[in-house]
N, C-alpha and C positions, 0 to 999 in steps of 0.2 A: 800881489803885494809887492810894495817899492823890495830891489833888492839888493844886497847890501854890497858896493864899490874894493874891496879888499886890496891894500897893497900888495904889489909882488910877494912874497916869500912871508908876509901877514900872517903871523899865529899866537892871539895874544895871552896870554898868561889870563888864564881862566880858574885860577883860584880864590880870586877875591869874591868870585860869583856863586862859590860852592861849601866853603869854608867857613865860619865864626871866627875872626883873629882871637889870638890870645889875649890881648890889650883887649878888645871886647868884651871877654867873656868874665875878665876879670871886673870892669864898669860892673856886668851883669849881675856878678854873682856878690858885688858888694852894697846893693841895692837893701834900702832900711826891709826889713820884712817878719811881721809879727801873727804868726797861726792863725792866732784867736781872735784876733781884730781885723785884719786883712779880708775884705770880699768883693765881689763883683756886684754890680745894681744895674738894675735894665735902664738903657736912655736911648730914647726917641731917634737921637742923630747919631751916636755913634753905636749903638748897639747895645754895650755896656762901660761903665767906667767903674774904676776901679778907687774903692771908697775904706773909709777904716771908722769898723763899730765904737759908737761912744755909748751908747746905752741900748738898754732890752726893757722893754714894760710886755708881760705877756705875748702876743704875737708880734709886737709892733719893734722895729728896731732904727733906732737910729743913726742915720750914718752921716760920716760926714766928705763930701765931696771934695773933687780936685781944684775946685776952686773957692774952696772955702765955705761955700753953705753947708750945711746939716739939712738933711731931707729924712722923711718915715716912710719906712718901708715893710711892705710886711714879708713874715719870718722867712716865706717859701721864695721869694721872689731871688733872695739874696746865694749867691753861688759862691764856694769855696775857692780861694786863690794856691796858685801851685808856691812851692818855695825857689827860690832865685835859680838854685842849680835848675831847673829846668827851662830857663830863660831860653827864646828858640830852640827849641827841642827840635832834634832831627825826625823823631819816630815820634808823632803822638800816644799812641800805644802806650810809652812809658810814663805819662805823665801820671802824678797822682791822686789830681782833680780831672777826669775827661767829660769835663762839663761843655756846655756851650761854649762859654764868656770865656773858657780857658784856648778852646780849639779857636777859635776867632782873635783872640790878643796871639797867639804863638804865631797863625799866618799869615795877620800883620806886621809882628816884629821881624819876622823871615822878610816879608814883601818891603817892606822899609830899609832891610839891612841886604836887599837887593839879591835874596836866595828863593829864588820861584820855586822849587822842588819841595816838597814837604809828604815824611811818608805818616800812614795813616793803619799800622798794620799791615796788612796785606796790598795795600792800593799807596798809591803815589799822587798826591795833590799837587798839581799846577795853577799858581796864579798868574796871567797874562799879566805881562808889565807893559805891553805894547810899544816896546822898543826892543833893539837887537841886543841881546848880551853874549859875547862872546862863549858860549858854553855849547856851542855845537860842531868847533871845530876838530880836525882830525887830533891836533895835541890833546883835545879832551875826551875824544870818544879813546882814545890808547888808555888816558888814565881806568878807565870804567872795562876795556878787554879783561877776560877769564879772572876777575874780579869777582868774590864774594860780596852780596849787595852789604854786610857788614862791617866791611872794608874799605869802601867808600861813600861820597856824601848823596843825597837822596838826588834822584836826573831818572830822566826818561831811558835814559843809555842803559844804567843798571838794572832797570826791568826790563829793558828789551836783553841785553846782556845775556839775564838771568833767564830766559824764555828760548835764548838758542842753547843753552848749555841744560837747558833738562829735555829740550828736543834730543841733543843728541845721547845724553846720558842714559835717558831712560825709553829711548826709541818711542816718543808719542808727539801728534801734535800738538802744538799750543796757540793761544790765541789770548788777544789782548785787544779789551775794550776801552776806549776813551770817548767816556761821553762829559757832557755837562751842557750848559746852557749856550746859547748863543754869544759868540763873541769871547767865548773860556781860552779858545785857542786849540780848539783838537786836531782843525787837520794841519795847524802847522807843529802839532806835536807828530801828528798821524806820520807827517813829511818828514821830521827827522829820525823817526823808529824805522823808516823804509830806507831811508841812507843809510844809517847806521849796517842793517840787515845788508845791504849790497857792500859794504865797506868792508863787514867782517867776514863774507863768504863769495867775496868775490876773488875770482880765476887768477892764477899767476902767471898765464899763458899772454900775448900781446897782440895785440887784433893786426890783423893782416892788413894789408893796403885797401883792398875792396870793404870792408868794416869800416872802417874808420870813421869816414863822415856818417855813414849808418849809427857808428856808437858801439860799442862792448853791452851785454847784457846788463850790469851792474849800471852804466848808465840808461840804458833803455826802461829798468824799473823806475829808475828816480825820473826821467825823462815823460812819464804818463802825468806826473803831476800839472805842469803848466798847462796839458792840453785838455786834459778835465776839470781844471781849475777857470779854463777860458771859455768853455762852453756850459760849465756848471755853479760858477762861483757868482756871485752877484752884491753888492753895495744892500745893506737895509741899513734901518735906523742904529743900531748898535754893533753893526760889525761891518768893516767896510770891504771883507774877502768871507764874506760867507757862503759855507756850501749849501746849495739848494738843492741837494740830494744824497743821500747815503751811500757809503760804499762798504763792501766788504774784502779785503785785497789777501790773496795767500800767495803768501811767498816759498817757494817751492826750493827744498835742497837736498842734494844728492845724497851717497851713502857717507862722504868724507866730511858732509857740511858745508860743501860750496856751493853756490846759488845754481840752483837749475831751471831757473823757468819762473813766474808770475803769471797768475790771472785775479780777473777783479768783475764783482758784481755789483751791478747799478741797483738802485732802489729809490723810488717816489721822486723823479724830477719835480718840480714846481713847475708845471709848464703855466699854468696861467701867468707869470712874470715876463713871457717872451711877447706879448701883447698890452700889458697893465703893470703901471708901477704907479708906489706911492708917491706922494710928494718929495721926502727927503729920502727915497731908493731909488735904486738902478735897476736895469734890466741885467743882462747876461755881460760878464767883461768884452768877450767876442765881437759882440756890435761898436765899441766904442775902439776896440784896439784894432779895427779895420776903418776905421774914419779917421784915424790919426795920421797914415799914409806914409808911414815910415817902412812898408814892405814895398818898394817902387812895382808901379805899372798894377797894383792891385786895385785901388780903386777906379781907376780908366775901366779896368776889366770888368766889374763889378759896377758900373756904371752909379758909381757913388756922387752924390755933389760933397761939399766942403761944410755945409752945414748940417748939421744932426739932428736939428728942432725939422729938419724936410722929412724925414721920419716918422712918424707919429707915436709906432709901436714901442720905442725904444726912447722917447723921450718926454716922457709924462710926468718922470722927476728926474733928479739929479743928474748932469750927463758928465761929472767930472767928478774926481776923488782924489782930494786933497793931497799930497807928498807922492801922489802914484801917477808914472809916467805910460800913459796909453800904448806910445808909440814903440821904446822899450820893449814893455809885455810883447807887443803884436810880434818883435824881432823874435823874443824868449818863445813865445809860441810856435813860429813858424821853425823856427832851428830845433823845438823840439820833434814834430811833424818830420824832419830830417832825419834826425836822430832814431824814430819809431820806424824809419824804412817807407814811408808814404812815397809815393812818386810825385812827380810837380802834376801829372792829370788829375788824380788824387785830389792835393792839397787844392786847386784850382776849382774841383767840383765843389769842396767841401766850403771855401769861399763865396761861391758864385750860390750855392742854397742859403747859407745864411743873409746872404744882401737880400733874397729875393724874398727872403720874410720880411727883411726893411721895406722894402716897396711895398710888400701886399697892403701893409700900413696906409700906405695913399690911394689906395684905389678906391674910388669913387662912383656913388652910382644913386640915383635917384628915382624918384617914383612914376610911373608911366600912366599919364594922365588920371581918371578914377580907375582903370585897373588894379589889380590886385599883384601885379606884377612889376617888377624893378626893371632897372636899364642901366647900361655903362654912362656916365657923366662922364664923359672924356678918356679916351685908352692908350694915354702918354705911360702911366706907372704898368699899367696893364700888358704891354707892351715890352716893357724892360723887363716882368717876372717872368713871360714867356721866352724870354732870350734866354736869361740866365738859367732858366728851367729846361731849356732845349725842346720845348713844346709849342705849336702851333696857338698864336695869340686868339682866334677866332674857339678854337675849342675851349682854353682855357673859360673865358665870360660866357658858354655856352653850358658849361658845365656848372656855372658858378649860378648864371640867372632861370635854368631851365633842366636842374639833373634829372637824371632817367632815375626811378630805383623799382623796387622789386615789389609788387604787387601780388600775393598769390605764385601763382608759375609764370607772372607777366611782367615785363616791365614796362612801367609809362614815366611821359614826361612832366614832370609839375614845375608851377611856375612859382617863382618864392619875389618876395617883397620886397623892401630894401631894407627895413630890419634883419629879414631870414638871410637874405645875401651877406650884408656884414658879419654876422652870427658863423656864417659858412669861410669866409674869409678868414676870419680871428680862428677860428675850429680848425683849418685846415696850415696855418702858419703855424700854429703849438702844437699840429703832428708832424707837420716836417719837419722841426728844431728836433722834438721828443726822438723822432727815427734816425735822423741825422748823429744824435749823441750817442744814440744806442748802437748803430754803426761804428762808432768812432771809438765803442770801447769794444765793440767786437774786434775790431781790426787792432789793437791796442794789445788783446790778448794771443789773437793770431800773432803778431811779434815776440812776446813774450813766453812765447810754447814754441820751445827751443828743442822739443823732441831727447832731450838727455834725460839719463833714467832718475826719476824723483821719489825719494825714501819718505820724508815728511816734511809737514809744512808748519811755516809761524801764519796764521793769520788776525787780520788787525781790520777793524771794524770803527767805521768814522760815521755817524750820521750826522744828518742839519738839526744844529739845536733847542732845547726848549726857546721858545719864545710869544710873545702877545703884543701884535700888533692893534693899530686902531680899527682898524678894518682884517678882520680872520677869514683866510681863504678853507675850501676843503681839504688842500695841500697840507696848510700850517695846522690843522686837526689833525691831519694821517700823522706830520709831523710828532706834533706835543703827544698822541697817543700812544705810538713808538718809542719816546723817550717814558713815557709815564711806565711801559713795559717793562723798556729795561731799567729802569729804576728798581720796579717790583723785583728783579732778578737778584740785582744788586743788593739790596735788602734781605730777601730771602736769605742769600749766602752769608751775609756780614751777621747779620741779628737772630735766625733762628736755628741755621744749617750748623751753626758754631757752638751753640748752645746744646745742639743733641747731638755734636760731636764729647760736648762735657761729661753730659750722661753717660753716654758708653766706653769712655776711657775711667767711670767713675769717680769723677771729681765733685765735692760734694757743691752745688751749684744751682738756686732757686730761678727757677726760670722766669723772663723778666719779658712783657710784651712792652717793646718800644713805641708801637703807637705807629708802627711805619707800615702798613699790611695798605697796601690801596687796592685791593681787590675789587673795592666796592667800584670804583672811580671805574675799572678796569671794564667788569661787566657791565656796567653799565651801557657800555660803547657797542660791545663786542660779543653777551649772551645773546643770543636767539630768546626773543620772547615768548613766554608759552601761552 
């Protein structure tokens, strides 16, 4: 994602973004507002509008709209209005209608009056505004420090805040999930809970001369982002940095509370995308921010040309994303790569495997008269992957048009097609992306295990969002199946877990099925049939 330009000494007054003014609240709370007449009615485009009863026959009720018709509604349909003091409500929870129509006009009014944060009981609702608002800077993360979350305004800061201070209070780890749909914005909430966490326990000691370009560990945690984001983040239809795979990251801290270390677990790459894209998606950032040639003498190396449509694997859709600069990222990349301790041999191999799955893209090969067997169409790309791969060209297409495998205790050589040959090309490009990334967060964690003694940890849990595209890979199923999980989780805790906590503190309390149990959805995928 474009990143954001800040003036020197830049820290701007981030209260308008967290706060309701008082002159606001006053508009708010002097708004006409009548109990018995006041409700919500379901509409097509906006969800619901907010209508006021002129008459009741039996079930049927009349209402009259914001633009002046009167429409009939029947009696269930119509939902109670909150009273003005609750006008953007900080905490839903407190509301005294917690209806649909009510939680949907309150994170509207937040989202319009430019306060993304909205808590929800125990959880914290984030609307993506999909511009920068100044509420992530260090002037703001101090306001949220050793802060009671009742104390201040609803931010990601205050639950992460609140998640190191019962770490250390109560000696247990903790862990914080953010999920939601595609494009909600998790991992770049994921990205500032992990600053935050390096900001508030990081070391007061000052990195030596030899460190320096290496980075301090506090940077080296935040510093994993751009490089997992570049090998794992990708342009679809609804999010133009989405992650195409799940992470789970713990942040490790000592007995005093200062950072001690980081490690992070990968889950379900998308690799079918390092071969196949939609019309209006992208492949992987990596391919694009290495043709842009802003890292000098990299694409000479990588025996890149200058156009991207020469590709084929990587340009099937989109090969550019609007406000975001290729060439930039590639710098933010590579300076992260610095910063994680890689060497330039390192950084160099990790280059020269990603181009040579751009090549594999071109290789070319045809059918060998009526045999059953294919043949090299020319070994110009063929040629470049075995350079960049450090492997002999002749074995490479021998292995590609005539592998050996394992018969019994025997092995023989079979001859494949030029369908099987492509099939084998495309198969063996999305495991060297898939090994290469996997690599890249081993080595990530090898930095990050810094051998100081570690008491407990926060961890924080990012996966790739629900979503539906036009065409559903196996990936985007593992995906939406995963999210459907933890939903069930989520639910579990919020609707029933809470309810038989009422029981046993004995509160007298009619138990209420919400209607939210996907069990059925879940087995469906996932029992073993009898």
């Amino acid at each position: 994602m474009p990143k954001p330009k800040p003036q020197e000494g830049e820290d701007p007054d981030p209260t308008p973004y967290l706060f309701v003014s008082l002159e606001q609240k006053r508009i708010d709370q002097t708004k006409p507002y009548d109990a018995k007449k006041a409700c919500w009615v379901p509409d097509e485009k906006e969800g619901y509008l907010l209508g006021e009863i002129k008459a009741t026959k039996g079930d049927v009720v009349s209402v009259s709209l914001p633009g002046g018709e009167t429409k009939d509604f029947k009696k269930d349909q119509l939902q109670q209005v909150n009273p003005p003091k609750y006008e953007k409500c900080e905490d839903m929870s407190n509301l005294t209608y917690l209806n649909d129509a009510s939680v949907l006009h309150n994170l509207k009014q937040r989202y319009y009056a430019k306060l993304i944060y909205t808590y929800s009981g125990l959880f914290c609702v984030a609307i993506n505004p999909y511009k920068r608002f100044p509420v992530y800077t260090q002037r703001c993360a101090k306001l949220y420090r050793g802060k009671r979350r009742s104390e201040v305004p609803p931010h990601i800061f205050a639950i992460s805040d609140g998640a190191y201070v019962n770490m250390l209070t109560n000696s247990e780890n903790q862990s914080m999930l953010i999920t939601g749909e595609s494009g909600a914005g998790k991992t770049e909430n994921t990205k500032k809970v992990i600053a935050y966490f390096a900001t508030v326990g990081a070391s007061t000691k000052k990195a030596d001369e030899g460190t320096q370009k290496k980075g301090s560990l506090e940077d080296q945690v935040v510093q994993t982002n751009p490089v997992l984001e570049a090998f794992g983040n990708a342009k679809t239809v609804r999010n133009d940095n989405s992650s195409r795979f799940g992470k789970f990251i713990r942040i490790h801290f000592g007995p005093s509370g200062k950072l001690a270390g980081a490690d992070i677990e990968t889950y379900l790459l998308e690799k079918a995308r390092v071969i196949s894209q939609q019309t209006l998606e992208r492949s992987y950032h990596i391919f694009y921010q290495m043709m842009s040639g802003s890292v000098p003498g990299l694409k000479e190396m990588c025996c890149l040309s200058d156009n991207v449509h020469d590709y084929y694997f990587v340009s099937q859709g989109k090969t550019t994303i609007p406000n975001v600069d290729d060439g930039e990222e590639c710098q933010l990349t590579d300076q992260a790569f610095d910063v994680l301790g890689f060497t330039q041999e390192e950084k160099d191999n990790i280059y020269k495997i990603t181009a040579a799955v751009m090549h594999m893209g071109g290789m070319k090969f045809k059918q060998r008269g009526r045999e059953e067997q294919a043949e090299a169409d020319g070994t110009e790309e063929g040629e470049r992957v075995a350079k960049l791969l450090g492997c002999d060209c002749a074995d490479l297409y021998k292995n590609l048009l005539k592998p050996r495998i394992k018969v019994g205790n025997e092995f023989v050589t079979q001859g494949r097609n030029k369908d099987q040959v492509a099939y084998s090309v495309g198969a063996m490009s999305k495991a060297m992306f898939d090994r290469l990334f996997k690599w890249l967060v081993k080595k990530c964690n090898e930095t990050l295990d810094t051998k100081q003694k570690r008491q407990h940890f926060i961890g924080v849990l990012d996966i790739a969002g629900f979503e539906i595209f036009d065409f559903n890979s196996f990936e985007q199923l593992c995906i939406n199946f995963t999210n459907e999980k933890l939903q069930q989780f989520f639910n579990h805790h919020m609707f029933v877990l809470e309810q038989e906590e009422y029981t046993k503190e004995g509160i007298q309390w009619e138990f209420i099925d919400f209607g939210m149990d996907l069990l059925a959805c879940i087995e469906l995928i996932e029992k073993v049939p009898r």
